[in-house]
N, C-alpha and C positions, 0 to 999 in steps of 0.2 A: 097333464096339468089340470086341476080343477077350477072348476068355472063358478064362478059366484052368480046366481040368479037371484031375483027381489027377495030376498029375506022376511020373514015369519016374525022376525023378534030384534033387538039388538043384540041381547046378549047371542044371537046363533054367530051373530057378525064378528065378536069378541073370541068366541070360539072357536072359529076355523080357524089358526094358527095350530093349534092342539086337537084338531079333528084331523089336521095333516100330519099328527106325529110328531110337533114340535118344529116342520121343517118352515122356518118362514120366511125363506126366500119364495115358497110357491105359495104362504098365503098372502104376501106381499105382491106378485104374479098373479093372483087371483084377482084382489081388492083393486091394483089399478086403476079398473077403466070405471069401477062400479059408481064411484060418485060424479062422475061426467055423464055416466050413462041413466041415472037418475038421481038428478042434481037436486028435487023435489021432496023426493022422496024422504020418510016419513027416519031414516037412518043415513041419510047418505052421510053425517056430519061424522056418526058413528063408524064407519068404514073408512071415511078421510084417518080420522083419531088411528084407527089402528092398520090403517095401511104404514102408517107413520111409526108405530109402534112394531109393528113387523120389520122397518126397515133398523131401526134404533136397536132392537134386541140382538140384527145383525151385525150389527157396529156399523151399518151400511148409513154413516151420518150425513154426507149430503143431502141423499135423497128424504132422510125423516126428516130434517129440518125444514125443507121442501113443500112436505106431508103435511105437517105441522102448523106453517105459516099457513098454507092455503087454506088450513082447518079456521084458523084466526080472520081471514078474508071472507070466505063464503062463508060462513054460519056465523053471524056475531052473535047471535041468542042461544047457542051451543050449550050444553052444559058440560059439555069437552075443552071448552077453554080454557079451565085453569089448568086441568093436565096439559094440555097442549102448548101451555106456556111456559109450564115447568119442565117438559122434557127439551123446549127449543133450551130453557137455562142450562139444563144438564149438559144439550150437543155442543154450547159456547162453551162450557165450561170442558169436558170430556175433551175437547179442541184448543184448548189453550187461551181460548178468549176472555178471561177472566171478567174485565170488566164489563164485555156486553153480557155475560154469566150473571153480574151481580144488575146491572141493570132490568134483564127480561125479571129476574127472580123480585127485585125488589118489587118493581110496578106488579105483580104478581101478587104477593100479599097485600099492595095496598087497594086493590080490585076486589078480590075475594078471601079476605082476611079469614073468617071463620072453614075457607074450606080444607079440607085434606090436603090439597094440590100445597096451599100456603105454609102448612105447616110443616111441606115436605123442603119447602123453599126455602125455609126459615132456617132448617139446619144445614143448609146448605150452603148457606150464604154467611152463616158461623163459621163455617168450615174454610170458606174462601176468601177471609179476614185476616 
């Protein structure tokens, strides 16, 4: 199983799911301990984000939502927030929770209205109508 040591960049951090082959149970395995073990550090928000995102893409939805939240806790100055709050929408929503679906998504656009995250929300939230 591979070991994640202090990273060089973010995007390397983004990349190891796909440096593994696609497998992301072991770059979720990897990412674990990494933002406890440098909670400081200059990406840990970044490894939260896609530890979260490795668990999501497994449909392994407790644990990203998890991932997720915790990202919304420790990093409030993040620039992974508003994805990080669109995919908590997507796990209420993929979960049957509709209306906690439309509430994460709504406060979502009304936070960061201009960003990508928002606009991903937005169709979502037409969709959930």
């Amino acid at each position: 199983l591979p070991r994640l040591t202090r990273p060089k960049s973010k995007t390397r951090i983004g990349e190891l799911p796909y440096d593994l082959g696609g497998k992301f149970s072991d770059a979720s395995a990897a990412l674990t301990g990494f933002p406890s073990k440098y909670p400081n550090g200059n990406f840990a928000d970044n490894a939260q984000y896609w530890l979260g995102e490795a668990h999501y893409v497994s449909r392994e939805f407790g644990p990203a939502l998890k991932a997720f939240e915790q990202l919304l806790v420790d990093y409030p100055d993040s620039p992974k927030r508003p994805h990080s709050m669109l995919k908590i929408g997507f796990i209420y929503d993929e979960n049957g929770q509709k209306d906690q679906a439309r509430k994460v998504l709504t406060e979502l656009t009304g936070k960061y209205p201009k960003s990508t995250a928002a606009s991903l929300a937005a169709k979502r939230l037409k969709r959930l109508k």
